[in-house]
Structures are given as structure tokens and as C-alpha cells.
ZADOZA-270850 format. One record per residue: residue number from 1; residue in one letter; x, y, z of N, C-alpha, C in turn. Coordinates in nm, 4 decimals, padded with zeros to 6 digits. Example, Ala and Ser with C-alpha at 12.3 -4.5 7.8 and 13.67 -1.06 7.14 Angstrom:
# residues 2
[rec 1; A; [01.3190; -00.5690; 00.7800]; [01.2300; -00.4500; 00.7800]; [01.3200; -00.3300; 00.7800]]
[rec 2; S; [01.2850; -00.2250; 00.7080]; [01.3670; -00.1060; 00.7140]; [01.2900; 00.0030; 00.7870]]
***
This chain:
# residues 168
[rec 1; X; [-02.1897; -01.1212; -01.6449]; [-02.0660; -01.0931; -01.7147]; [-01.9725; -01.2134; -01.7123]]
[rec 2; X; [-01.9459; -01.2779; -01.6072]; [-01.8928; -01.4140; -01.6004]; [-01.9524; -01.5249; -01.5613]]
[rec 3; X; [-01.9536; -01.6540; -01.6614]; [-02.0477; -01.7642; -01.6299]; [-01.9378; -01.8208; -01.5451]]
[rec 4; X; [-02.0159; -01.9513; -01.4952]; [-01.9794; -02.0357; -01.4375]; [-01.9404; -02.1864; -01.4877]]
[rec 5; X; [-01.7974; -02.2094; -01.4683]; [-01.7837; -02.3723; -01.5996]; [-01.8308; -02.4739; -01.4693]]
[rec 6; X; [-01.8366; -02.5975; -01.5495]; [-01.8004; -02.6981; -01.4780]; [-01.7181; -02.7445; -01.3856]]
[rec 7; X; [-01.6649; -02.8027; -01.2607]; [-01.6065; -02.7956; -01.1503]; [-01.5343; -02.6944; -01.1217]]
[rec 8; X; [-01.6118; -02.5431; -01.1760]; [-01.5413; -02.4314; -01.0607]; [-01.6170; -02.4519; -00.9644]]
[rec 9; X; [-01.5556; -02.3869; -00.8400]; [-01.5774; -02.3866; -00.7332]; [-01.5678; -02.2321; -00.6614]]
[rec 10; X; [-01.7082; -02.1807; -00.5743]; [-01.6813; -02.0446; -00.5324]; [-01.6106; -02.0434; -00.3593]]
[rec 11; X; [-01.5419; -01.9438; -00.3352]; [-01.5039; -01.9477; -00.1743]; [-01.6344; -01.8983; -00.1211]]
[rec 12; X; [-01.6730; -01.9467; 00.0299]; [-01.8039; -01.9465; 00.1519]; [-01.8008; -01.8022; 00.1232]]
[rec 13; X; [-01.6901; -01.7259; 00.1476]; [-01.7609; -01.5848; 00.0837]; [-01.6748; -01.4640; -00.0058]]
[rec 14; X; [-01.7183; -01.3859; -00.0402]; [-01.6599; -01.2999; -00.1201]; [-01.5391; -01.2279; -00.0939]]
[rec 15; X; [-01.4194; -01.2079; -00.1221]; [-01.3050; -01.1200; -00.0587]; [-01.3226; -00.9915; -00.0674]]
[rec 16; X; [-01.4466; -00.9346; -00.1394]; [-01.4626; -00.8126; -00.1829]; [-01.5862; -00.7764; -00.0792]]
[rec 17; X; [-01.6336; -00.8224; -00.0188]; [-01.7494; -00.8003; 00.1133]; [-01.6718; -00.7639; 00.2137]]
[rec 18; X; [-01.5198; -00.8293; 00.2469]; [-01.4407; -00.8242; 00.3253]; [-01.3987; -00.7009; 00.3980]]
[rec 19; X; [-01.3630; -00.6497; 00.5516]; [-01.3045; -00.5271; 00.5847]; [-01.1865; -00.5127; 00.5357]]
[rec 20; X; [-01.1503; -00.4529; 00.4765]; [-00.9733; -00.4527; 00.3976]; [-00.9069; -00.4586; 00.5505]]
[rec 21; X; [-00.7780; -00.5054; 00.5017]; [-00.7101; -00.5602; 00.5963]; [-00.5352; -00.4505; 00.5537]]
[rec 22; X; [-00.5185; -00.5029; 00.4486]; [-00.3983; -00.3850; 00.4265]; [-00.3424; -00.3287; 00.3643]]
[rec 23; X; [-00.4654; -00.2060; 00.3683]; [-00.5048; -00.0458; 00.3512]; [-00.3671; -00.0448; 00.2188]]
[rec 24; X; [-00.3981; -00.0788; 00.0976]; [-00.3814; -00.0575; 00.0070]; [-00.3790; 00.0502; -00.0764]]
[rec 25; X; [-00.3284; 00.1052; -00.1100]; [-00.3622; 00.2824; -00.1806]; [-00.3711; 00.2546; -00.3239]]
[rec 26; X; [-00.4505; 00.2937; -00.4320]; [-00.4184; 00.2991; -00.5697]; [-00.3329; 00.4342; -00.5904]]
[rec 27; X; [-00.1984; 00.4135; -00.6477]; [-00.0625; 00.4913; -00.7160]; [-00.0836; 00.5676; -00.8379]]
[rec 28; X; [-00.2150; 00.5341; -00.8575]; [-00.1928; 00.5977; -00.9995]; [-00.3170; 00.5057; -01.1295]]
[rec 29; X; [-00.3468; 00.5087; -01.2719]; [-00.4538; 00.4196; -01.3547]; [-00.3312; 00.4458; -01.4992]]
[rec 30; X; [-00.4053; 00.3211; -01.5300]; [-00.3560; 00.2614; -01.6624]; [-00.4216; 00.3322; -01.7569]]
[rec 31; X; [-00.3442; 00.3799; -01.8791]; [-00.4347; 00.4592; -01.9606]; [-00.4539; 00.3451; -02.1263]]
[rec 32; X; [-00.4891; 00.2976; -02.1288]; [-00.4601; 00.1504; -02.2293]; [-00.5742; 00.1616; -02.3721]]
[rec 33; X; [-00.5641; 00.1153; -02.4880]; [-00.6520; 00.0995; -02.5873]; [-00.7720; 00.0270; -02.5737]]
[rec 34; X; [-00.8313; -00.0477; -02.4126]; [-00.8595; -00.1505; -02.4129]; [-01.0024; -00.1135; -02.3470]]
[rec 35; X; [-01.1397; -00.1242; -02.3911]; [-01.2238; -00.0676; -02.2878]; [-01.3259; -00.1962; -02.2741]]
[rec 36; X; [-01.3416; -00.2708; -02.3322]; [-01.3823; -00.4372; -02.2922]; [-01.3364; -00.5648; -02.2736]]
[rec 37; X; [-01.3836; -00.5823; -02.2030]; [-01.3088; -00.7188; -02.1962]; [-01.2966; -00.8185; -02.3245]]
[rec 38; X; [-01.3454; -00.8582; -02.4025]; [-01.3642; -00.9002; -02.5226]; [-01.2452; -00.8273; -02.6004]]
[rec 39; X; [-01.2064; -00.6949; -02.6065]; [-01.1545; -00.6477; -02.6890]; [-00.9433; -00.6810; -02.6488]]
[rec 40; X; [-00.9594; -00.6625; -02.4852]; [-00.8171; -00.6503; -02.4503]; [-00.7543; -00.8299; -02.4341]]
[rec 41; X; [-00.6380; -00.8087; -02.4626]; [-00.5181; -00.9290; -02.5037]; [-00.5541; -01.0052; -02.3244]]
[rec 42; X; [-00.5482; -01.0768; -02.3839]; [-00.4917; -01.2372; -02.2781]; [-00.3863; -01.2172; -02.2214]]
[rec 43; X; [-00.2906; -01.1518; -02.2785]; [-00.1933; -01.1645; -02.1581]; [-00.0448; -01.0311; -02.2523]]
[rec 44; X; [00.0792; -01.0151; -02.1591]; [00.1204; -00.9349; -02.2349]; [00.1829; -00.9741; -02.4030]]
[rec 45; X; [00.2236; -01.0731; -02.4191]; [00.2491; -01.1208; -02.5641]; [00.1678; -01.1186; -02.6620]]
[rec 46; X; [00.0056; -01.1274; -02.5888]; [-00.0522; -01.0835; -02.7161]; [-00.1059; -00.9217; -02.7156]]
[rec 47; X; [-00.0412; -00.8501; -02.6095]; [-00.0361; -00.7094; -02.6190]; [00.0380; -00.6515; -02.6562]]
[rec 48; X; [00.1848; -00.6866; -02.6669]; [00.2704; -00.6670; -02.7634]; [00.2306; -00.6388; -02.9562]]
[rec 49; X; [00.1590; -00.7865; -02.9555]; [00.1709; -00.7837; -03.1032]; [00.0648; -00.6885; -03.1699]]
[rec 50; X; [-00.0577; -00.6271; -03.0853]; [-00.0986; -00.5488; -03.1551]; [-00.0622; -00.4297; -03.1835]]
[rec 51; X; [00.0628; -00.3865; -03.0729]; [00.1331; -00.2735; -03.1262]; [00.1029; -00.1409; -03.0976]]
[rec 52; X; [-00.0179; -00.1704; -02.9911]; [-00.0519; -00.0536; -02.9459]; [00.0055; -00.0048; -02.8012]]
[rec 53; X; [00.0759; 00.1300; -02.7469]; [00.1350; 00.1283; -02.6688]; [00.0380; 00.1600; -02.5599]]
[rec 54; X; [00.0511; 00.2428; -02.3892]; [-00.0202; 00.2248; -02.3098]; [00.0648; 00.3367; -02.2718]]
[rec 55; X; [-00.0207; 00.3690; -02.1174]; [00.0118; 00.4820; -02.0565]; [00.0850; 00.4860; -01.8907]]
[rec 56; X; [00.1254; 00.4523; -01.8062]; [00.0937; 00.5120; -01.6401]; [00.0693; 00.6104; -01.6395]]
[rec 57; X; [-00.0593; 00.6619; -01.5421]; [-00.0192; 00.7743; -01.4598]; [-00.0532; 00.7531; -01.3373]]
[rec 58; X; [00.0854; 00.8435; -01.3017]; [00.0617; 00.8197; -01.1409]; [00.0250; 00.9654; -01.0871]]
[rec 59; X; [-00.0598; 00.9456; -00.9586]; [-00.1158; 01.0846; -00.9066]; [-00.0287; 01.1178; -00.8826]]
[rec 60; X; [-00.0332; 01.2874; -00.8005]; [00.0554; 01.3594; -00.7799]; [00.1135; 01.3353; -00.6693]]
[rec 61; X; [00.0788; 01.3029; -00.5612]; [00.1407; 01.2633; -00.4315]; [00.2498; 01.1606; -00.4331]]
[rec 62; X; [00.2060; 01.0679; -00.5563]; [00.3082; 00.9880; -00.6309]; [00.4620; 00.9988; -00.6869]]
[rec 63; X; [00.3976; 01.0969; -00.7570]; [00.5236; 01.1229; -00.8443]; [00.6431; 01.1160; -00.8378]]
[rec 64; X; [00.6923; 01.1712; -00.6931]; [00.8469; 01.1737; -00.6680]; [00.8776; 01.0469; -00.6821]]
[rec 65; X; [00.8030; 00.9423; -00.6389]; [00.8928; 00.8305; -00.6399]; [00.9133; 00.7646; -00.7703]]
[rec 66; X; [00.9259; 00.8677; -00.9136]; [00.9122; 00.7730; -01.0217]; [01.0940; 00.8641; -01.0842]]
[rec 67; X; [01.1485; 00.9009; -00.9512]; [01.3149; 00.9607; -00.9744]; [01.3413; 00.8516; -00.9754]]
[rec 68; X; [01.4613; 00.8793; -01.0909]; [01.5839; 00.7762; -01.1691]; [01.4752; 00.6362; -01.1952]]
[rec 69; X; [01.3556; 00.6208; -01.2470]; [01.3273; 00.5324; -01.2969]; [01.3732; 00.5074; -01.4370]]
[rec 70; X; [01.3519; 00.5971; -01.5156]; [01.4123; 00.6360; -01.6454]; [01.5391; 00.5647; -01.6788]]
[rec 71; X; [01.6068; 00.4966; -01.5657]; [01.7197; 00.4111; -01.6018]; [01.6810; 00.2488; -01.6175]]
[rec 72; X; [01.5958; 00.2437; -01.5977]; [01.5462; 00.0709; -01.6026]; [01.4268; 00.0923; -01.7839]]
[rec 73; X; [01.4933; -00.0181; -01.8012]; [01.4634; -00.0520; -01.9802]; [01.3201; -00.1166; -01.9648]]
[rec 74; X; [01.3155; -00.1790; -01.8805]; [01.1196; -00.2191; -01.8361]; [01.1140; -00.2228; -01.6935]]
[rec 75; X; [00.9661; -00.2320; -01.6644]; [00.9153; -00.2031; -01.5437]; [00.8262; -00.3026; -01.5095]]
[rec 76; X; [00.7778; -00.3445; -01.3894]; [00.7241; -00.4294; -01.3617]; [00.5720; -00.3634; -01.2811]]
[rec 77; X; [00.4320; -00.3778; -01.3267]; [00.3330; -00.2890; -01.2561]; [00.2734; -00.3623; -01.2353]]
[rec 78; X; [00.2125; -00.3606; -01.1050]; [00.1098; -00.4523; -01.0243]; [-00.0068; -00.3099; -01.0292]]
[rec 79; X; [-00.0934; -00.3914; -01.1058]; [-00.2679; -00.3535; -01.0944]; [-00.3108; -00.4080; -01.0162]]
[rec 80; X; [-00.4962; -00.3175; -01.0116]; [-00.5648; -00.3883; -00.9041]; [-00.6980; -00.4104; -01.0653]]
[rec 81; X; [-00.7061; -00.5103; -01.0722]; [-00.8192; -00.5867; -01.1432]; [-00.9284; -00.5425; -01.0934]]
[rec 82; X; [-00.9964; -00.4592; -01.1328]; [-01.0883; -00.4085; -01.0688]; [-01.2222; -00.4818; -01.1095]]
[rec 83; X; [-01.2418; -00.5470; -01.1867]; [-01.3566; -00.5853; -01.2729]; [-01.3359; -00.7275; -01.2689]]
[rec 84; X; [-01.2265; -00.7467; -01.2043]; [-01.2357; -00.9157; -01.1931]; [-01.3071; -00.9794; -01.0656]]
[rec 85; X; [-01.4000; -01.1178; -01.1183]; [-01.4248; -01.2101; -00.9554]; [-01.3520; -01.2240; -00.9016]]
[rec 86; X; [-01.3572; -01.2179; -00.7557]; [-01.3095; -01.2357; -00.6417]; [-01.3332; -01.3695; -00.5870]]
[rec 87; X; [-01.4428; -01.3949; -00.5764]; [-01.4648; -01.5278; -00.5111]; [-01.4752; -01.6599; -00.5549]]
[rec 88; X; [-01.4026; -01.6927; -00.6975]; [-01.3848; -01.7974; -00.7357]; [-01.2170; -01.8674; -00.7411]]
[rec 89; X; [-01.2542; -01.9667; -00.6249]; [-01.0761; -02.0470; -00.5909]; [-01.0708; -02.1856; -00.6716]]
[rec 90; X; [-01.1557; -02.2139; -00.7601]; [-01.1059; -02.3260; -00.8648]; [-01.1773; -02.2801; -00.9921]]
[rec 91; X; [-01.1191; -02.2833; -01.0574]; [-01.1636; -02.2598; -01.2111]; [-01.1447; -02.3282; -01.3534]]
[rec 92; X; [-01.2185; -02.3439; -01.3981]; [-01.2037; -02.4336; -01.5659]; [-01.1773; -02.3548; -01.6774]]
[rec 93; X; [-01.0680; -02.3210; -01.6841]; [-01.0287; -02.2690; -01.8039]; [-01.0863; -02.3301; -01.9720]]
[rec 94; X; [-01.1622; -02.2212; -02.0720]; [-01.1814; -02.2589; -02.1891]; [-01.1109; -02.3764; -02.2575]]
[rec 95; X; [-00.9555; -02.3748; -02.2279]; [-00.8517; -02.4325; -02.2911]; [-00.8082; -02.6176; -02.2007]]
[rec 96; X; [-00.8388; -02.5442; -02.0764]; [-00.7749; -02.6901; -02.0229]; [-00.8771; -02.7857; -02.0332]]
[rec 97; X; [-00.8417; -02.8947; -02.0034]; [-00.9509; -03.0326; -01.9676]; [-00.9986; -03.0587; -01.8242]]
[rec 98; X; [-00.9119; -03.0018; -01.7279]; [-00.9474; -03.0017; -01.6322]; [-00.9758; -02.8669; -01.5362]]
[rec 99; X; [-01.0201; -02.8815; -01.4245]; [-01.0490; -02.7428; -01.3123]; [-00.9301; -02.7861; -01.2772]]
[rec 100; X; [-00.8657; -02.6404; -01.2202]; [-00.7823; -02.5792; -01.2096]; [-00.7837; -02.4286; -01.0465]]
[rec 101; X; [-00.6592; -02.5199; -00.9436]; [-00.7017; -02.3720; -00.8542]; [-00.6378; -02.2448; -00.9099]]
[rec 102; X; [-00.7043; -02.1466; -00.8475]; [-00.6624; -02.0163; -00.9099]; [-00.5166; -01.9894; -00.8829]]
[rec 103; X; [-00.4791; -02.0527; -00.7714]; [-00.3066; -02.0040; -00.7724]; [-00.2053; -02.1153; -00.8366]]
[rec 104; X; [-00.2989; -02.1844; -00.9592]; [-00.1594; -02.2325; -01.0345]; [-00.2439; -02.1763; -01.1810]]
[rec 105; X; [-00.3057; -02.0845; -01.2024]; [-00.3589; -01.9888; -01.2876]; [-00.3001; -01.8366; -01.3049]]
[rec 106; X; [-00.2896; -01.8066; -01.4121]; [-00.2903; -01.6260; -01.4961]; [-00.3999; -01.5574; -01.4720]]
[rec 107; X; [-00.5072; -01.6305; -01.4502]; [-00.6345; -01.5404; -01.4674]; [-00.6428; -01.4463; -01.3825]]
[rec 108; X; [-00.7310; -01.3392; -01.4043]; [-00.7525; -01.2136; -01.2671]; [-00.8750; -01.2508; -01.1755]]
[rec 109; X; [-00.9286; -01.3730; -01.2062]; [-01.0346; -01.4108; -01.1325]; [-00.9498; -01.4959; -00.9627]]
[rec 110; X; [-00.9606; -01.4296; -00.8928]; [-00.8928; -01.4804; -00.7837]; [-00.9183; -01.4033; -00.6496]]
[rec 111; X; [-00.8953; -01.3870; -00.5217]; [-00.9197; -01.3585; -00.3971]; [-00.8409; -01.1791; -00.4229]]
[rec 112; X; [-00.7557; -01.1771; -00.4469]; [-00.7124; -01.0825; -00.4493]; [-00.6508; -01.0283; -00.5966]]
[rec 113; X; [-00.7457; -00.9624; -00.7127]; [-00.7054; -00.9493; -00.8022]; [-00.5733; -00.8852; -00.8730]]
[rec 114; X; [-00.4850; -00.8669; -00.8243]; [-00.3736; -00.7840; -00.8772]; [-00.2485; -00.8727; -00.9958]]
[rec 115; X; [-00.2511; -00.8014; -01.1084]; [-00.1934; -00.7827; -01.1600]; [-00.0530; -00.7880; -01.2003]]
[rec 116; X; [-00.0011; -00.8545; -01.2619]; [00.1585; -00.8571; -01.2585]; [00.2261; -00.8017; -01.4538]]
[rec 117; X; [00.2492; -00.7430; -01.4413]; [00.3343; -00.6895; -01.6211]; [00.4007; -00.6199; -01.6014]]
[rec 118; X; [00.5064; -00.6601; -01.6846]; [00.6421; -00.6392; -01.7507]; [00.6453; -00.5922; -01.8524]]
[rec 119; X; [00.6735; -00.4493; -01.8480]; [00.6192; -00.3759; -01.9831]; [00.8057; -00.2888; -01.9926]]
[rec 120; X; [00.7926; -00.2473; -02.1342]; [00.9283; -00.1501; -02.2160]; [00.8817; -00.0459; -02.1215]]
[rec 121; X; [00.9680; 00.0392; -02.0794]; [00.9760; 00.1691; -02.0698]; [01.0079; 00.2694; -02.1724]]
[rec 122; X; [00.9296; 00.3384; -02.2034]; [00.9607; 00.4214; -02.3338]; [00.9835; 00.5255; -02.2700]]
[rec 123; X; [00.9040; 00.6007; -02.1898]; [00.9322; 00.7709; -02.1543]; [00.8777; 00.7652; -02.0039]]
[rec 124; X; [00.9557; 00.8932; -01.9323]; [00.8574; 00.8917; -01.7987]; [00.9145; 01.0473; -01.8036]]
[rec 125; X; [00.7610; 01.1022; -01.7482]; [00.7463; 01.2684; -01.7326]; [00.7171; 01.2697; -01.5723]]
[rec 126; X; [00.7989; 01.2905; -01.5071]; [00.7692; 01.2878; -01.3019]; [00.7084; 01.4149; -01.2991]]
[rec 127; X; [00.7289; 01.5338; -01.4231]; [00.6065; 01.6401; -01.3301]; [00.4363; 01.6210; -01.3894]]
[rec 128; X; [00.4219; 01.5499; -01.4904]; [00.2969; 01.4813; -01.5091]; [00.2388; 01.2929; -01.4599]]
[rec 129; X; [00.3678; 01.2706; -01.3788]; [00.3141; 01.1243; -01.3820]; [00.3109; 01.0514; -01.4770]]
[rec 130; X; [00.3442; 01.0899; -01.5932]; [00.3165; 00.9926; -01.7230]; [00.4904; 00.9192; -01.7060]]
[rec 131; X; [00.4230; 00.7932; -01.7569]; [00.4866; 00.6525; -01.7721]; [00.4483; 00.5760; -01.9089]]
[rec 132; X; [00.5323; 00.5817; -02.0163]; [00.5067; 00.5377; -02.1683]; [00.5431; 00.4158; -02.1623]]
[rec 133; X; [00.5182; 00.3330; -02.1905]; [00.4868; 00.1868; -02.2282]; [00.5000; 00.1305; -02.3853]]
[rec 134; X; [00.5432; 00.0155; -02.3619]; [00.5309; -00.0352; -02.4928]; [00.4016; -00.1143; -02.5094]]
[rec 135; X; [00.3158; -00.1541; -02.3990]; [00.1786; -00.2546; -02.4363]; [00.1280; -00.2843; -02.3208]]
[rec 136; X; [00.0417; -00.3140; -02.2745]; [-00.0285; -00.3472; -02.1414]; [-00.1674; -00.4557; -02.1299]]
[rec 137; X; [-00.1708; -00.5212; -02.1008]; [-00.3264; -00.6103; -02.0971]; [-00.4201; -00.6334; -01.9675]]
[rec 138; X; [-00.4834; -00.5100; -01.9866]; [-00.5532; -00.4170; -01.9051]; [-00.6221; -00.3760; -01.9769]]
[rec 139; X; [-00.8010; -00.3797; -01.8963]; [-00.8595; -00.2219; -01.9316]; [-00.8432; -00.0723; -01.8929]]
[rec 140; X; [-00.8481; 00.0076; -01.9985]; [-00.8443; 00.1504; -01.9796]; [-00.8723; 00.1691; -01.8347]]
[rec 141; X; [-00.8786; 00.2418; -01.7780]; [-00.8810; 00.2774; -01.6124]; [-00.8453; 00.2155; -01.5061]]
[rec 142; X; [-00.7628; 00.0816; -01.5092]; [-00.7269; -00.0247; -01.4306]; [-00.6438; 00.0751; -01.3375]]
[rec 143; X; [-00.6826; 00.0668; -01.1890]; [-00.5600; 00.1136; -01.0492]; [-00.4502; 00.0438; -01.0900]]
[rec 144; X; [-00.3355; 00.0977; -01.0418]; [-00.2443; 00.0730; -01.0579]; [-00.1977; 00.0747; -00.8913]]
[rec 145; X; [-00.1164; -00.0284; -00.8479]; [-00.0878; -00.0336; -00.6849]; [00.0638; -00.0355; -00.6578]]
[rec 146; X; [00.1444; -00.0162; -00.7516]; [00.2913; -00.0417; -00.7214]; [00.3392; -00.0267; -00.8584]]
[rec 147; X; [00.4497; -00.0003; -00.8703]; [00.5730; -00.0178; -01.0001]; [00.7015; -00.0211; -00.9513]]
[rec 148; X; [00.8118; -00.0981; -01.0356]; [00.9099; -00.1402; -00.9792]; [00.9827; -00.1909; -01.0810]]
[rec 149; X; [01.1399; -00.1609; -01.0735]; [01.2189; -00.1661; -01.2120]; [01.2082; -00.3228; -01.2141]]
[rec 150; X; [01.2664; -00.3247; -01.3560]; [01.2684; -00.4915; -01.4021]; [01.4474; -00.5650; -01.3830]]
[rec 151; X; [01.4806; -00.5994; -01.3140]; [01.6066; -00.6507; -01.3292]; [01.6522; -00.8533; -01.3925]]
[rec 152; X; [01.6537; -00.8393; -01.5117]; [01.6820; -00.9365; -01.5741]; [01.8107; -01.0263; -01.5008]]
[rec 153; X; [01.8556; -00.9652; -01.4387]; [01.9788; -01.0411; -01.3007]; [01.8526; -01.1213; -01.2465]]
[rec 154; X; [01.7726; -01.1040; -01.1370]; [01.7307; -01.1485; -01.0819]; [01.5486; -01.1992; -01.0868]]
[rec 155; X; [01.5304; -01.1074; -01.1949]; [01.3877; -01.1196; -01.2193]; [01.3434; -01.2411; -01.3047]]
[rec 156; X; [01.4120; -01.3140; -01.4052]; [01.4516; -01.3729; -01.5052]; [01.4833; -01.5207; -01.4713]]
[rec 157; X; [01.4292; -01.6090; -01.5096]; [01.4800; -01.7243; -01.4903]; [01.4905; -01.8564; -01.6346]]
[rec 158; X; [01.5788; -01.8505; -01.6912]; [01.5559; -01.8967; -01.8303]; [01.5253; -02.0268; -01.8566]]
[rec 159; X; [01.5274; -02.1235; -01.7310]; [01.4607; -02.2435; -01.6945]; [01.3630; -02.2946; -01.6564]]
[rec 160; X; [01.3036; -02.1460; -01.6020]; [01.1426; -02.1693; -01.5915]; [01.0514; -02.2891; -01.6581]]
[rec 161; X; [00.9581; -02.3516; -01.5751]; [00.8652; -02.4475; -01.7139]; [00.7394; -02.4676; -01.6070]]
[rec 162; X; [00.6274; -02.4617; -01.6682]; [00.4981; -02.5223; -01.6271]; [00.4799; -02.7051; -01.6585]]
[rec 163; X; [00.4557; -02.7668; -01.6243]; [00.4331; -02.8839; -01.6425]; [00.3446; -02.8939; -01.7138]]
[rec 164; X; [00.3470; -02.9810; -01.8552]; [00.2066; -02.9803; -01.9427]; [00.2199; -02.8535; -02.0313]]
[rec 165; X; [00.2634; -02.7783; -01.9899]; [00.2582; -02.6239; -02.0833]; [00.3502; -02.6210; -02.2035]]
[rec 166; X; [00.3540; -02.6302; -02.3206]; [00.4663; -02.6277; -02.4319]; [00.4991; -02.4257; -02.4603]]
[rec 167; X; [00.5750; -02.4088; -02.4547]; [00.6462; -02.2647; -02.5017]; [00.7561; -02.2458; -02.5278]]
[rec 168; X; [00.7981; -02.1397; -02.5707]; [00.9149; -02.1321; -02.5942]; [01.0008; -02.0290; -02.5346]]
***
């Protein structure tokens, strides 16, 4: 399912062989348009533009904690990449010219796959767990390990820049 480029590099061993260390719970799965990899967006901007919205749900043991979320305009959800490598710590992106370590990378290929998006809040139902979305770039069934309002005070930095990276 995933080749191998030129100067990636794998870690001595897998993080996913590993004894978990800290006991992580999945909160809840992503309910998304997306059931291959081939098919789902690169990232959330190009999940936006197709316009298709997405789902949370969180289990029931969950739920309470999704009171007075309904006041935050987006949300911030950390997945668990379930389908992503684990054991690759340098990687060659299609796009760049050079290898690249995974922690100055987007990709979900990394030691610990989780997830970071910033999605609209459209609706939240706390006695079903449902959480409406404006877009997500995820496959359908992705764990979900956390959610957490979005605060543009502090979340936001309008100076941000990657070196080499042109955006706007």
C-alpha cells in the first residue's frame, strides 16, 4: 500500500509493535465521504472545496463532555490515523526535491499517527454524539482521540511561514 522513495529512512523498529505507553482511549469515529485513500483530500483546504460535509460521533460514555460546545464556531479534532506507517522518520515527499524528517512534515506517516483539523461546527446533538462539520480529510471510520474548541485569540497566528513554502 505504501512504497518506499528514495532517502526515506525507516526507525530500528515499529511504534506500532510497541507496549502502549499512554493508554489512549478512542472518543468517538469520523463519519466522512472518504473510503480510500486515493479518493480523500490532502489536507483540509482541499476538503473544503469539495463541499462535502463530515460527521463526529462520539460514544456514549463521551458525550457529556460535548456541553456548551455548540458555542465555538470551529473545533479542533485530533484523530488517530489508523492506516497510516508508523515507522518511517524521514520521508521524500512526491513534491519536494529533497527527504524530509517527518516532524517538519503534514503527512500521517509518522511514529505516532494523530491527526490535527480545524473544521466549522455546524450542529452538535450530545444525546446522539453527533458533531456536523463542514469537511474533514480523513477516511470514513478514522478514531477520533480528543476535540477541542478553536480559539482564533490564541490558536491563530497570522505570521506564520514555512521556509521555501509560498501561500497565502
Amino acid at each position: 500500500m505504501f512504497e518506499t522513495r528514495d532517502g526515506e529512512k525507516l526507525l530500528q523498529s515499529d511504534p506500532a509493535d510497541m507496549p502502549p505507553d499512554g493508554h489512549i482511549v478512542f472518543i468517538g469515529r469520523i463519519a466522512s465521504p472518504w473510503t480510500s485513500r486515493e479518493s480523500c483530500p490532502k489536507n483540509m483546504r482541499a476538503a473544503r472545496e469539495t463541499g462535502q460535509a463530515a460527521t463526529v460521533v462520539i460514544d456514549p460514555p463521551y458525550r457529556e463532555g460535548l456541553l456548551a460546545l455548540e458555542r465555538a464556531s470551529h473545533i479542533i479534532i485530533l484523530s488517530w490515523l489508523h492506516h497510516a506507517l508508523r515507522g518511517l522518520i524521514v520521508q521524500k515527499p512526491r513534491h519536494a526535491a529533497e527527504p524530509k524528517g517527518v516532524f517538519s512534515l503534514r503527512s500521517p506517516a509518522r511514529p505516532n499517527p494523530i491527526g490535527l483539523h480545524v473544521a466549522k461546527l455546524t450542529a452538535v446533538d450530545i444525546d446522539t454524539g453527533r458533531i456536523d462539520i463542514d469537511a474533514i480529510d480523513v477516511l470514513d471510520g478514522t478514531p477520533v482521540i480528543d476535540i477541542k474548541p478553536y480559539f482564533a485569540s490564541t490558536d491563530a497566528f497570522a505570521g506564520a511561514t514555512i521556509a521555501g513554502r509560498d501561500e497565502t
